[in-house]
N, C-alpha and C positions, 0 to 999 in steps of 0.2 A: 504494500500500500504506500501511497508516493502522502506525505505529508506537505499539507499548506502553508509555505511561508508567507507568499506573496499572495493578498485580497485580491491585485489584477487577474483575475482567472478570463479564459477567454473561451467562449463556447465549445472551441474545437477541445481545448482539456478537457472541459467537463467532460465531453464523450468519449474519450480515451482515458477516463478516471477509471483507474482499476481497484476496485475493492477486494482484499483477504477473505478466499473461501475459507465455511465454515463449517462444520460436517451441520447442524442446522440450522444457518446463514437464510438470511432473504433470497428471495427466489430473483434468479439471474435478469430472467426477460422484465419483471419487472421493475426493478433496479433500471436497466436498461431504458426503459419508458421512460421512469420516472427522470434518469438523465437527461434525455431527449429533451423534456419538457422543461427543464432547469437549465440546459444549455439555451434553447431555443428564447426564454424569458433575458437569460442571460444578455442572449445577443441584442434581444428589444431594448433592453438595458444599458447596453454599451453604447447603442445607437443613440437613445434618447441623448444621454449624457454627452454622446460626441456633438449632438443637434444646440445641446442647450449650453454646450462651452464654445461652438461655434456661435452662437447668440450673444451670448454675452461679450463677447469679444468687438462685434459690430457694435453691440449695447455701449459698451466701454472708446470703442473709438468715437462713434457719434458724442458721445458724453463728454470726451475730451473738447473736439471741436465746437461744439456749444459752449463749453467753459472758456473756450479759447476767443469767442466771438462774445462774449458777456465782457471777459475783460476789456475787448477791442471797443464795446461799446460803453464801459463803464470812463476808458480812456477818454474815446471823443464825447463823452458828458463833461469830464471832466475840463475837457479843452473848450467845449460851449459854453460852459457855463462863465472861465478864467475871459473868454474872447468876447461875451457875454455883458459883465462888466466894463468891458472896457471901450465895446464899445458905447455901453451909457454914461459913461463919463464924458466921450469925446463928442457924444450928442447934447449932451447938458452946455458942452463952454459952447459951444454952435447953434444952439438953437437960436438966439434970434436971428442970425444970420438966416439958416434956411427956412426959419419961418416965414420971412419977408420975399424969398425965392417963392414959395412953396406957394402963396397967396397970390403970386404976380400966373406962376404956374399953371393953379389951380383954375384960377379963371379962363385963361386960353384952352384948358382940357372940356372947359366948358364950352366952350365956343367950338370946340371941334367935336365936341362930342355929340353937340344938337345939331350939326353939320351931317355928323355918320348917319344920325339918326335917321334927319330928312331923306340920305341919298339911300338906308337902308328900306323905309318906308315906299321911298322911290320902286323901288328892286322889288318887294313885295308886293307892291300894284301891280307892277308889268309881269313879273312872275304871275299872280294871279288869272291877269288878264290873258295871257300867256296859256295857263291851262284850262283857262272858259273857252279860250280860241281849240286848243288841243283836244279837247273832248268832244267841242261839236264836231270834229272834224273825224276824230274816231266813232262817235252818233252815226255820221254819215255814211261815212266809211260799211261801218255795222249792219246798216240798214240796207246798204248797196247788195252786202252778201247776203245778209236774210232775206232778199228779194230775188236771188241767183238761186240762192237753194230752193226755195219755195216754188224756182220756173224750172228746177230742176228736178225736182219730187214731183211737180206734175209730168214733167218728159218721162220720167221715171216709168209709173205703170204703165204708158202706152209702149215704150219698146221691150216691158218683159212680155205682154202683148204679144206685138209681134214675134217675138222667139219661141212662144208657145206652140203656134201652128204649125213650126217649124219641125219643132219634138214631136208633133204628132203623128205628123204626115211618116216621116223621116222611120 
């Protein structure tokens, strides 16, 4: 009988596990079985394990790379918030200056703005008018063919009509 050092047992041992006959020992076949069935759990065993250390492994890398992207973003918090500051200070000794920009600015954005507006309004008219024109046109259009088919469903029963006499005679 081979004794067990090592816990890594691997299915194929289990089934070449030799056990010490006995003159009234368990019965060989099954023994035999019952190996079968304890190697074969074995193997399910070995697998899972290789499945779930394979797992972890991606688990463990992703983990890393997320820890690695938290610092990156706890970095640029850190830099937003330093750049953050500084830029409100450099807006505080500035502000009247670009307030007085900003007011001269502000109003010409107004005057272009009711400018866009009008030429958008513009653009939306003629578009408009544009698809009143377009649709009468496929109206038309529409009507042209439902008047084609309608001369052509009446053509219709007269020449199967004529093909009839044709089948009959023939």
């Amino acid at each position: 009988m081979t004794e067990v050092t090592d816990l890594s047992l691997t299915p194929a041992e289990v089934i070449r596990w030799q056990f010490r006959r006995a003159l009234w020992g368990y019965s060989v076949r099954e023994v035999k079985a019952f190996l079968v069935q304890v190697s074969e759990a074995l193997g399910q065993l070995l697998e899972e394990n290789r499945l779930l250390k394979e797992e972890r492994e991606r688990l463990l890398e992703r983990l890393q790379t997320y820890q690695a992207i938290e610092q990156q973003l706890q970095n640029a918090l850190v830099s937003a918030q330093k750049m953050s500051e500084e830029i409100k200070q450099q807006a505080r000794r500035e502000a009247d200056l670009i307030l007085a920009q900003a007011q001269q600015e502000a109003e010409q954005w107004k005057i272009d703005a009711r400018r866009q507006v009008e030429k958008a309004l513009e653009e939306v008219e003629r578009l408009r008018q544009l698809k009143m024109r377009l649709l009468a046109e496929l109206r038309c259009l529409l009507t042209t063919y439902l008047e084609i088919l309608d001369q052509a469903e009446e053509k219709a029963p007269l020449a199967q009509e004529l093909k009839e006499p044709k089948e009959q005679v023939g």
